[in-house]
Every structure is written in structure tokens, then in C-alpha cells.
N, C-alpha and C positions, 0 to 999 in steps of 0.2 A: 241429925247425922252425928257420930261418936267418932272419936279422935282417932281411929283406928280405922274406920274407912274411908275418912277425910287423908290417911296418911298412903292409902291404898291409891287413891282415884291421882293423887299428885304422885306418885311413883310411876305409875302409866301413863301418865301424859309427859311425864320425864324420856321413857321406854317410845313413846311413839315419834316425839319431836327427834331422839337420836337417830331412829330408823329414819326418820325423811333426811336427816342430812347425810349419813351414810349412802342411802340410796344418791341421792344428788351427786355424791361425789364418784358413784360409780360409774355413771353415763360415757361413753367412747366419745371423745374430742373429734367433730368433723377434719377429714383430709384435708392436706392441704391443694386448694384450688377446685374445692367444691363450693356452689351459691348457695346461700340460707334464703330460703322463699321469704324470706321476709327482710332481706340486706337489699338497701338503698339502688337504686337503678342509676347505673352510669350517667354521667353528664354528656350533653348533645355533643359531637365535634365541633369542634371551633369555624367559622367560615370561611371560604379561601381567602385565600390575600388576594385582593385585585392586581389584575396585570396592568402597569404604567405605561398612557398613552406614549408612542415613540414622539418627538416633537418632529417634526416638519421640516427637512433640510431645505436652506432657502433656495432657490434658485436662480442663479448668476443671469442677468441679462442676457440676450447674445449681442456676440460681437459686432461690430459695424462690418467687418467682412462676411457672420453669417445674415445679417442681415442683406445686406448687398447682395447676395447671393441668391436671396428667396426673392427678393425685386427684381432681379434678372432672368429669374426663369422664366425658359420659353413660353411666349402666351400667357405671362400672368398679366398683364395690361393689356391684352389685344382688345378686352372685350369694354373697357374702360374710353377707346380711341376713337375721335371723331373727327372727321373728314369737312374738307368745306362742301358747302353746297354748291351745285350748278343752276344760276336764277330760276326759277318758276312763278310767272309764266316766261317762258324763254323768249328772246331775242329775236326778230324775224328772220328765220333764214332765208337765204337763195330761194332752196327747196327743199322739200321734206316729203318722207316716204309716207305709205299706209302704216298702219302697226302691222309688224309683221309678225306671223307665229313663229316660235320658236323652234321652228324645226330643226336649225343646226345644234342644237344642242343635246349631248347625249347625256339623258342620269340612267345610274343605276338602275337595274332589273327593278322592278318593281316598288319603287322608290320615288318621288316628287322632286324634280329638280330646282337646285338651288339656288339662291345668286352666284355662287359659288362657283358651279357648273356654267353658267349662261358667261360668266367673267371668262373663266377658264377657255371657256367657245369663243369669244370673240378673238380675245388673246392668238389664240392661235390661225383663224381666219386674217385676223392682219400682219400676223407674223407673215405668213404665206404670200399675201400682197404686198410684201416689201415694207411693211412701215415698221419701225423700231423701235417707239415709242410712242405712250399715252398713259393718259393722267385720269383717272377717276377722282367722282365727287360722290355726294351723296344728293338723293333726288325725292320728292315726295312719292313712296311707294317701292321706289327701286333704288338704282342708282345712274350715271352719267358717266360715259367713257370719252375720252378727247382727244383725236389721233393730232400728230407731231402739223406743223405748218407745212405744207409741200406747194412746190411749182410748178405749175400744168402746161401744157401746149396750150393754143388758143383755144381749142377743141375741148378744152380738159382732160385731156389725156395727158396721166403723169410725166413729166420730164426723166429721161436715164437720170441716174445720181451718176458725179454728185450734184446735176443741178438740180435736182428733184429736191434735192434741203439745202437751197441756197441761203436758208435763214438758218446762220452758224448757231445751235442751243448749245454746241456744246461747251462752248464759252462762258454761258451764264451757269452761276456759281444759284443764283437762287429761283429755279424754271418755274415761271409763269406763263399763262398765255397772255401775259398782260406785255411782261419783259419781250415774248418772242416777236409777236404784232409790232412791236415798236424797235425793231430790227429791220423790219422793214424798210428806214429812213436809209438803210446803207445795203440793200436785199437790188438787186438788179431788177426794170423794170419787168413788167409781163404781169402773168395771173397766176392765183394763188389759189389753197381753203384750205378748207380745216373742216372734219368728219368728227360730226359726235353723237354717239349710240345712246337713245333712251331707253331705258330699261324699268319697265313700269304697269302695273294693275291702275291706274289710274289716267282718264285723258291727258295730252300733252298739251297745253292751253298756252298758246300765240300769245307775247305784250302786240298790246293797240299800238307802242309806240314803237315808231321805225328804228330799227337798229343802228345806230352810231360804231365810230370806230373804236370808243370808247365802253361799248360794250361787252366786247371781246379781249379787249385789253386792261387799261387800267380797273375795269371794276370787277374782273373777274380774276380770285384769289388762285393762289397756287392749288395745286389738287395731290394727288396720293398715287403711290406707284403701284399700291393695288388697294383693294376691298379689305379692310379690319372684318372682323370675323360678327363683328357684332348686323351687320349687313351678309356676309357671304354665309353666315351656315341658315339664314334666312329661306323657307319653301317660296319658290315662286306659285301662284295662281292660276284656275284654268283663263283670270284673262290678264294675266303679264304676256306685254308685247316687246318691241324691240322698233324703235321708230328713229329715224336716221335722220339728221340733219345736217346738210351740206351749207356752209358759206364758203362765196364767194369773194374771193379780195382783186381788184385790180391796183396795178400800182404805176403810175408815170413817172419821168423823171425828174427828181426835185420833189416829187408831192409824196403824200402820206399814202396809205391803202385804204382805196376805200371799199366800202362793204356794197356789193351788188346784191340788189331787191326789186324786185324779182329777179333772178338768177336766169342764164339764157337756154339753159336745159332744163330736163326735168332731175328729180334724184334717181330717178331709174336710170338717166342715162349717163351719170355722173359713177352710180356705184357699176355699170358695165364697164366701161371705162376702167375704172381700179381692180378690176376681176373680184368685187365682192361681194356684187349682185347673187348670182348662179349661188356662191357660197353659204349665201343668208338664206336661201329657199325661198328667193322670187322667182316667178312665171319666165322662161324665156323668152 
């Protein structure tokens, strides 16, 4: 190659490298806030802030008035309450009925009546016969109702009041049958007893041993002015019965009362007498 085309072919390659810088600088500058398919891909967003558990505002005791308040309400201890018992096997009476069905008792339309009901029924059978008070206990299967001490004619036929409650209860501050029995040392002579309603799905089982006057008295605890709930919302049974037992008290002067066994009637003819036979739905 001579020096003259060697000075050609480098002259042209002078001529072409100017053209490509030329051309480069003539290219239009992308807008602004247009993407270059080839510019970086934004970074992820950041993650939320966690929201801060609230803490727990403590909580004040309550007071001993709202507490006293919630131990006071009605019925919050009914079902908690228990009654003394009435002995089983009971005490010999005088005399004592059949089991009788409950026919004075009314429940609800179509409903199983309850202890509740059958308490309610006697209640008002003996309000009607004059007597003013009595004591429930609690009894295997039922419970035990215990009318007031009263004073009969010879016949057992109730005395008018007020000799009819010649034994003053309403003196004692703590009523027992144990306290009333033993009233008696100051009770006018004559004859006495005391009516108490079994109420029970189970036999009524006699003690072998003869009733003392201590049986009715000092060993038998004070009892309840009615049925706690834990007993009366209780269904009775198609065989809850209703079994009566009449004692008999004589009393002379100077001496204690004592318990007659066998009795000189029968209890049918003891519950005629009180008008509470007819009432309980035995035979005339």
C-alpha cells in the first residue's frame, strides 16, 4: 500500500468516527417523566407499622357494699340452705293414717306437681283449720310438716282458743318442739298433740323403740318456716303420698306430758275432729 492511500483510508475513518458523534449528539432527550425500559424497578413499599397492643386497664375490686349487695340478692343462697331433719324411722305415734294420695293438691295444667305445691296445699288446709303455725324439716324422699302444740277436749276435739294454745310459743325467742313440749310443766292439765304431715315417695318406717317424751322434745331440733327451694321446686312422684301422724300428750298435775301409744282413736278420727280429714281427700 503507498503513502497516498494509506493517507486516504485514515482520512475516512476520521470522516466516519465524526459522523457517529454528530449523529449521537443529535438524538431528542426523553420527557420528562417518561420510563426507560431499561431503568431500575422501584423498590417494594415499606411494611405497615404494627398497631400497639392497648394494655389492659386494671380492674378495681368491688366494693364490700357491691359485694354485700350480690350476697343479698333475693334467692342467691336459697339453694345452698338446709333444713334439719325429722327422725327416720319416726317415733311411735298415737296413730297414723294410710298414705294418702294427693288429691288436695292442685299443680299446674299439665305440669307434675311439686313439693312446692303439696307445701303450698297443706299450708292453706291448716290455715283454714285454725292452726297458725308449723315447722318443716327435711325427710327422706320429701319432707316433714309439724303443726303448733294444741289442747283437745277429752274426745280430741280442739279446745275454742285461746285454750286451744295453752302452751304460750309465743314467748320463746328460739321455737322448738323440744322448747314447746317442755312448756308443758306450766301448760294446764288435760290432753294435747301435735300433727305432722309426711310427705314422701318412700315407706314411712315405725322406730321398734317406744316413743319417750324426749323424743319429741329435747331430741328434736328446731325446724324451718318453710321449704328452701332446693326441696320445693322438687317434682313429686306417681307414688309421693302424704301420711299423717297424730301424738297424743296427756298431762296431770305436777307431772310431765306423757306420750300415749297406742292412741285412744284412730287418725281418721282425730283428723274429723280438726276438719282436716274431708280436706286431705279421705273417704267419709
Amino acid at each position: 500500500m503507498t503513502r497516498k492511500t494509506m493517507f486516504r483510508a485514515w482520512v475516512l475513518a476520521c470522516l466516519v468516527v465524526a459522523a457517529v458523534a454528530w449523529l449521537g449528539g443529535c438524538k431528542k432527550p426523553p420527557e420528562s417523566g417518561s420510563t426507560s425500559s431499561s431503568s431500575t424497578a422501584p423498590p417494594p413499599p415499606a411494611p405497615p407499622t404494627p398497631t400497639p397492643t392497648p394494655t389492659p386497664t386494671p380492674t378495681a375490686p368491688p366494693s364490700d357494699a357491691t359485694a354485700g349487695a350480690a350476697a343479698d340478692e333475693p334467692g342467691q343462697l336459697d339453694q345452698q340452705v338446709r333444713i334439719n331433719s325429722f327422725p327416720s324411722p319416726v317415733p311411735p305415734p298415737s296413730a297414723e293414717t294410710s298414705p294418702l294420695l294427693l288429691k288436695f293438691v292442685k299443680a299446674k295444667t299439665g305440669q307434675t306437681a311439686t313439693f312446692g305445691d303439696v307445701e303450698d296445699a297443706l299450708r292453706d288446709l291448716i290455715d283454714a283449720a285454725g292452726y297458725d303455725w308449723r315447722q318443716f324439716y327435711d325427710f327422706p324422699g320429701g319432707f316433714a310438716m309439724v303443726t303448733r302444740v294444741e289442747q283437745t277436749r277429752p274426745d280430741w276435739t280442739p279446745m275454742p282458743p285461746p285454750d286451744r294454745w295453752a302452751v304460750k310459743i309465743g314467748e320463746i325467742k328460739n321455737w322448738s318442739i323440744a322448747e314447746v313440749v317442755r312448756r308443758f310443766a306450766s301448760a294446764p292439765s288435760g290432753f294435747y298433740q301435735v300433727l305432722v304431715f309426711i310427705v314422701t315417695d318412700q315407706p314411712v318406717v315405725t322406730s321398734d323403740k317406744q316413743a319417750t317424751y324426749s323424743d319429741l322434745t329435747s331430741k328434736l331440733p328446731p325446724g324451718a318456716d318453710r321449704l328452701p327451694k332446693a326441696i320445693s321446686t322438687r317434682s313429686t312422684t306417681d307414688g309421693t303420698r302424704c301420711t299423717v301422724l297424730i301424738y297424743e300428750f296427756r298431762k296431770a298435775d305436777g307431772q310431765d306430758a306423757a306420750v300415749v301409744v297406742p292412741g285412744s282413736i284412730s287418725a281418721r278420727d282425730h283428723l274429723q275432729r280438726t276438719a282436716l280429714w274431708t280436706a286431705l281427700g279421705g273417704t267419709p
